[in-house]
N, C-alpha and C positions, 0 to 999 in steps of 0.2 A: 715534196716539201711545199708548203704554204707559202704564196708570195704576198712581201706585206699587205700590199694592195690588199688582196683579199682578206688578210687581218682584219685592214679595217673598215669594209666594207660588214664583216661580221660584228664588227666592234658597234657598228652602227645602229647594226639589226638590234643587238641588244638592250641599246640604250632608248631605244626608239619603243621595245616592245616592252619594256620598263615605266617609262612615261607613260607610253597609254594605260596595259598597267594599274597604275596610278591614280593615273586620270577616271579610269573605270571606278573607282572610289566614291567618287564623288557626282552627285548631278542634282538637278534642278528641277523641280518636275511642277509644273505652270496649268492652273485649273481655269475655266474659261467661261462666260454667263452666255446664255442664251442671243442677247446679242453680242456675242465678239468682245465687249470687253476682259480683261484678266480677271477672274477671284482672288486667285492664291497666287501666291510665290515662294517654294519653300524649297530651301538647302537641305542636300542627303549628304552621309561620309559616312560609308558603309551598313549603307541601308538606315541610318539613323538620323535625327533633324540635327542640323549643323550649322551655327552660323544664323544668316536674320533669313524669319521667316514674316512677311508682309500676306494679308490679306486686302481684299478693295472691294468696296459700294460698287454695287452696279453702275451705278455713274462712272469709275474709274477715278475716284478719289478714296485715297488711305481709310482703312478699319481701324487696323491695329498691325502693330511691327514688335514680334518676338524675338529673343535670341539662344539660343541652345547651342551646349556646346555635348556631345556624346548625346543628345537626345534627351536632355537634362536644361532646362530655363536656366537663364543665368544672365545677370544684370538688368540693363530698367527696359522694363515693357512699355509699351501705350498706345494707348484708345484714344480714338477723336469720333465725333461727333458729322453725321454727316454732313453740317455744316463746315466741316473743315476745322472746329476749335476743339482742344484737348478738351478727353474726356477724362483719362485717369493718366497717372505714370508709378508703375509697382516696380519695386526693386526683389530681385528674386537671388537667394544663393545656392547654390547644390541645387536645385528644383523645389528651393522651398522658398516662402515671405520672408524678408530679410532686408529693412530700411527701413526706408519712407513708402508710404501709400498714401497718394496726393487725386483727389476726387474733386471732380470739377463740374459746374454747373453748362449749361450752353451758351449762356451769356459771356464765358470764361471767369468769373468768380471758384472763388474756391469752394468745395462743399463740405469737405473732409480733409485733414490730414490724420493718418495712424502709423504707427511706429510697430514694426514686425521685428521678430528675432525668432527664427526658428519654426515658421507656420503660427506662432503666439503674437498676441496684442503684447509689447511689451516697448514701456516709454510713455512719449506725449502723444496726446490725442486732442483735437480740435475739430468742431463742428462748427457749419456756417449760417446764422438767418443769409434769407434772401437778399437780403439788402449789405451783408457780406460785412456784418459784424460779429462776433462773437456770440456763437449761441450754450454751447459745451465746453469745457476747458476741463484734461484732466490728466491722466497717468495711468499706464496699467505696467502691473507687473507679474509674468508669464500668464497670461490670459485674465486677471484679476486683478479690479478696481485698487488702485494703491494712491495714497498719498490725499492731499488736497484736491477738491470737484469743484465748480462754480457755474452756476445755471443761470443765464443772463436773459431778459426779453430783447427784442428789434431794441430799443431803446437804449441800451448797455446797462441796463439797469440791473442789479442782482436777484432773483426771484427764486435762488435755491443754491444751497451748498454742501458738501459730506463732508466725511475726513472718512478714508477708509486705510483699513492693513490688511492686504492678502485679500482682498473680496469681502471683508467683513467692517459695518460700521453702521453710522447713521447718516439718513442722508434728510437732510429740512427743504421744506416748499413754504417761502413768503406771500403774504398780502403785499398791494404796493404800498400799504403805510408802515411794513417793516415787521410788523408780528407772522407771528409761526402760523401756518395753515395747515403744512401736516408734515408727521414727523415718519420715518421708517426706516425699522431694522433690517441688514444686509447680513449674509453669511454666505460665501462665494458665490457671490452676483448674485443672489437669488435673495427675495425677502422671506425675512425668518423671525418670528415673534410678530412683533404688535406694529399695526400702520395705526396711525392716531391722527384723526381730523379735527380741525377748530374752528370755529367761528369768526369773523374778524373781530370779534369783542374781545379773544382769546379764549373761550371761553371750551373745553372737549366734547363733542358732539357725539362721535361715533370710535369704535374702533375695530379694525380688522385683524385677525388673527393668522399667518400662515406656519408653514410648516417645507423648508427645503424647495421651496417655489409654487407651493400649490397654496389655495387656499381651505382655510379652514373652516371660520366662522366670523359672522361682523356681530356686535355687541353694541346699544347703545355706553355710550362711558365704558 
Protein backbone atom coordinates (compact mmCIF):
# COMPACT_ATOMS: atom_id res chain seq x y z
CA UNK A 1 0.00 0.00 0.00
CA UNK A 2 1.29 3.58 -0.83
CA UNK A 3 2.22 5.64 2.07
CA UNK A 4 0.94 9.18 1.71
CA UNK A 5 4.32 10.60 1.76
CA UNK A 6 4.95 9.01 -1.39
CA UNK A 7 1.57 10.23 -2.64
CA UNK A 8 2.87 13.31 -2.54
CA UNK A 9 6.04 13.15 -3.45
CA UNK A 10 4.45 11.80 -6.90
CA UNK A 11 2.02 14.51 -6.59
CA UNK A 12 4.92 16.71 -6.96
CA UNK A 13 6.72 14.95 -9.83
CA UNK A 14 3.56 15.67 -11.56
CA UNK A 15 2.96 18.97 -11.19
CA UNK A 16 6.57 19.98 -11.61
CA UNK A 17 6.76 17.95 -14.97
CA UNK A 18 3.42 19.81 -16.00
CA UNK A 19 5.04 23.27 -15.62
CA UNK A 20 7.94 22.48 -17.34
CA UNK A 21 5.54 21.20 -19.65
CA UNK A 22 4.32 24.31 -20.13
CA UNK A 23 7.03 26.17 -19.86
CA UNK A 24 8.48 24.15 -22.96
CA UNK A 25 5.76 26.30 -24.97
CA UNK A 26 7.13 29.01 -24.75
CA UNK A 27 10.83 30.75 -25.42
CA UNK A 28 12.77 33.59 -26.50
CA UNK A 29 15.10 33.18 -28.90
CA UNK A 30 17.74 36.49 -28.96
CA UNK A 31 19.84 37.26 -32.34
CA UNK A 32 23.23 39.03 -31.77
CA UNK A 33 25.59 41.66 -34.23
CA UNK A 34 28.89 41.14 -34.81
CA UNK A 35 29.85 43.09 -32.06
CA UNK A 36 27.82 41.64 -29.00
CA UNK A 37 25.23 43.87 -29.01
CA UNK A 38 21.37 42.27 -29.40
CA UNK A 39 19.45 42.48 -32.99
CA UNK A 40 16.41 40.75 -32.17
CA UNK A 41 14.15 39.80 -29.30
CA UNK A 42 11.43 37.71 -30.23
CA UNK A 43 8.65 35.60 -28.23
CA UNK A 44 7.57 31.93 -29.34
CA UNK A 45 4.18 29.96 -27.90
CA UNK A 46 4.42 26.89 -29.62
CA UNK A 47 6.70 27.45 -32.15
CA UNK A 48 4.85 30.75 -33.23
CA UNK A 49 5.57 34.66 -32.61
CA UNK A 50 3.90 35.58 -29.45
CA UNK A 51 3.63 38.49 -27.59
CA UNK A 52 6.36 41.74 -28.35
CA UNK A 53 8.77 41.14 -30.63
CA UNK A 54 11.76 44.09 -30.53
CA UNK A 55 14.51 44.44 -32.97
CA UNK A 56 17.83 46.91 -32.19
CA UNK A 57 20.46 49.20 -34.25
CA UNK A 58 23.59 47.96 -34.01
CA UNK A 59 24.23 50.61 -31.50
CA UNK A 60 21.81 48.94 -29.19
CA UNK A 61 19.05 51.44 -29.55
CA UNK A 62 15.18 50.36 -30.56
CA UNK A 63 14.21 49.60 -34.52
CA UNK A 64 10.99 48.56 -34.04
CA UNK A 65 8.68 46.83 -31.44
CA UNK A 66 6.02 44.21 -32.84
CA UNK A 67 3.20 42.32 -31.17
CA UNK A 68 1.69 39.02 -32.24
CA UNK A 69 -0.47 37.04 -30.67
CA UNK A 70 -0.77 33.04 -32.55
CA UNK A 71 1.79 34.56 -34.97
CA UNK A 72 -0.66 37.04 -36.19
CA UNK A 73 0.29 41.25 -35.67
CA UNK A 74 -1.99 42.69 -33.39
CA UNK A 75 -2.20 46.16 -32.08
CA UNK A 76 0.24 49.36 -32.55
CA UNK A 77 3.57 48.70 -34.13
CA UNK A 78 6.51 51.25 -34.21
CA UNK A 79 9.58 52.28 -35.80
CA UNK A 80 12.09 54.87 -34.66
CA UNK A 81 14.62 56.50 -36.32
CA UNK A 82 18.06 55.89 -35.42
CA UNK A 83 18.16 58.93 -33.79
CA UNK A 84 15.96 57.59 -31.25
CA UNK A 85 12.60 59.66 -32.60
CA UNK A 86 9.36 57.91 -33.81
CA UNK A 87 9.34 56.82 -37.16
CA UNK A 88 5.80 55.50 -37.66
CA UNK A 89 3.11 53.82 -35.11
CA UNK A 90 0.56 51.17 -37.32
CA UNK A 91 -2.33 49.84 -35.67
CA UNK A 92 -2.73 46.23 -36.88
CA UNK A 93 -5.97 43.68 -36.28
CA UNK A 94 -6.10 39.85 -37.24
CA UNK A 95 -2.57 40.51 -39.21
CA UNK A 96 -4.10 43.17 -41.16
CA UNK A 97 -4.03 47.44 -41.20
CA UNK A 98 -6.55 48.43 -39.03
CA UNK A 99 -6.49 52.32 -37.40
CA UNK A 100 -4.25 54.85 -37.65
CA UNK A 101 -1.07 55.00 -39.64
CA UNK A 102 0.95 57.85 -38.26
CA UNK A 103 4.39 58.63 -40.23
CA UNK A 104 6.84 60.85 -39.03
CA UNK A 105 9.60 62.87 -40.22
CA UNK A 106 13.24 62.84 -38.10
CA UNK A 107 12.87 65.97 -36.96
CA UNK A 108 9.59 64.41 -35.21
CA UNK A 109 6.94 66.29 -37.30
CA UNK A 110 4.40 64.51 -38.62
CA UNK A 111 4.50 63.37 -42.36
CA UNK A 112 1.43 61.13 -42.79
CA UNK A 113 -1.55 60.31 -41.15
CA UNK A 114 -3.89 57.27 -43.01
CA UNK A 115 -6.75 55.55 -41.64
CA UNK A 116 -6.76 51.58 -42.46
CA UNK A 117 -9.82 49.18 -42.15
CA UNK A 118 -9.11 45.91 -43.32
CA UNK A 119 -5.52 46.21 -45.34
CA UNK A 120 -7.69 49.34 -47.25
CA UNK A 121 -7.17 53.12 -47.11
CA UNK A 122 -10.29 53.80 -45.61
CA UNK A 123 -11.34 57.36 -43.60
CA UNK A 124 -8.96 60.48 -43.25
CA UNK A 125 -5.93 60.95 -44.72
CA UNK A 126 -3.33 63.95 -44.11
CA UNK A 127 -0.13 64.80 -45.55
CA UNK A 128 2.74 67.00 -44.19
CA UNK A 129 4.87 70.09 -45.99
CA UNK A 130 8.10 70.24 -44.21
CA UNK A 131 7.46 72.91 -42.26
CA UNK A 132 4.58 70.71 -40.80
CA UNK A 133 1.49 72.50 -42.28
CA UNK A 134 -1.06 70.99 -44.19
CA UNK A 135 0.05 69.75 -47.58
CA UNK A 136 -3.02 66.94 -48.60
CA UNK A 137 -6.36 66.68 -46.75
CA UNK A 138 -8.70 64.14 -47.68
CA UNK A 139 -10.77 60.70 -47.32
CA UNK A 140 -10.72 57.49 -48.76
CA UNK A 141 -13.16 54.89 -48.83
CA UNK A 142 -12.12 51.03 -49.12
CA UNK A 143 -9.09 52.00 -51.06
CA UNK A 144 -10.85 54.93 -53.22
CA UNK A 145 -10.72 58.65 -53.19
CA UNK A 146 -14.08 59.76 -51.52
CA UNK A 147 -15.56 62.86 -50.44
CA UNK A 148 -13.90 66.44 -50.30
CA UNK A 149 -9.68 66.80 -51.35
CA UNK A 150 -7.84 70.11 -50.69
CA UNK A 151 -4.22 70.74 -51.92
CA UNK A 152 -2.47 73.49 -49.96
CA UNK A 153 1.25 75.03 -50.62
CA UNK A 154 4.01 75.61 -47.55
CA UNK A 155 2.03 78.71 -47.30
CA UNK A 156 -1.62 77.31 -46.40
CA UNK A 157 -2.71 78.51 -49.22
CA UNK A 158 -5.16 76.52 -51.50
CA UNK A 159 -3.55 75.49 -54.88
CA UNK A 160 -6.07 72.42 -55.78
CA UNK A 161 -9.21 70.76 -54.85
CA UNK A 162 -11.69 67.52 -55.95
CA UNK A 163 -14.77 66.25 -54.89
CA UNK A 164 -14.65 62.60 -55.49
CA UNK A 165 -17.37 59.40 -55.06
CA UNK A 166 -15.87 55.93 -54.95
CA UNK A 167 -12.59 56.93 -56.91
CA UNK A 168 -14.39 58.93 -59.43
CA UNK A 169 -14.40 62.85 -59.99
CA UNK A 170 -12.58 66.01 -60.88
CA UNK A 171 -9.74 67.04 -59.34
CA UNK A 172 -8.66 71.31 -60.11
CA UNK A 173 -4.97 72.67 -59.92
CA UNK A 174 -4.87 76.75 -59.24
CA UNK A 175 -2.63 79.74 -60.24
CA UNK A 176 -1.93 81.79 -56.99
CA UNK A 177 -4.29 84.45 -58.36
CA UNK A 178 -7.09 81.86 -57.98
CA UNK A 179 -7.88 80.80 -61.68
CA UNK A 180 -7.87 77.16 -62.88
CA UNK A 181 -4.52 75.71 -64.42
CA UNK A 182 -5.64 72.40 -64.83
CA UNK A 183 -8.58 70.38 -64.64
CA UNK A 184 -8.67 66.12 -64.42
CA UNK A 185 -11.02 63.35 -64.81
CA UNK A 186 -10.58 60.38 -62.10
CA UNK A 187 -12.39 56.89 -62.34
CA UNK A 188 -10.98 54.66 -59.46
CA UNK A 189 -7.85 56.57 -58.72
CA UNK A 190 -6.79 56.41 -62.03
CA UNK A 191 -7.28 59.43 -64.69
CA UNK A 192 -9.84 58.74 -67.17
CA UNK A 193 -10.84 61.13 -70.14
CA UNK A 194 -9.60 64.55 -70.56
CA UNK A 195 -6.52 66.47 -68.39
CA UNK A 196 -7.13 70.15 -69.61
CA UNK A 197 -4.37 72.86 -69.08
CA UNK A 198 -4.64 76.67 -68.97
CA UNK A 199 -2.89 79.58 -69.18
CA UNK A 200 -2.96 82.12 -66.41
CA UNK A 201 -4.99 84.29 -68.77
CA UNK A 202 -7.49 81.30 -68.49
CA UNK A 203 -7.25 80.82 -71.57
CA UNK A 204 -7.01 76.16 -72.63
CA UNK A 205 -3.75 75.54 -74.07
CA UNK A 206 -3.45 71.88 -74.38
CA UNK A 207 -5.34 68.69 -73.51
CA UNK A 208 -4.44 65.17 -72.51
CA UNK A 209 -6.46 62.29 -73.15
CA UNK A 210 -6.27 58.85 -70.93
CA UNK A 211 -7.89 55.81 -70.78
CA UNK A 212 -8.15 53.57 -67.09
CA UNK A 213 -4.54 55.11 -66.15
CA UNK A 214 -2.62 55.04 -69.20
CA UNK A 215 -2.24 57.63 -71.43
CA UNK A 216 -3.50 58.11 -74.71
CA UNK A 217 -2.94 61.12 -76.62
CA UNK A 218 -2.29 65.12 -75.86
CA UNK A 219 -4.12 67.43 -78.42
CA UNK A 220 -3.55 71.14 -78.66
CA UNK A 221 -7.33 72.59 -77.37
Amino acid sequence: MMSLHNKYKIGVIVILTTILVACSNESVKTSYYDNGNTSSELHYKNEQLNGESIYYYEDGTIQSKYTYINGVLEGISKSWFLNGSLENEISFKEGKLDGAKKTYKMDGTTAYLETYKNDQLNGKYISYHSNGKVRIKGSYDQGLYDGYWMYLDRFGRMVGEADFKHGSGKQKAYYTNGKIKQLVSFKENKKDGREEFYSLEGKLIKVKLYKEGNFIEERLK
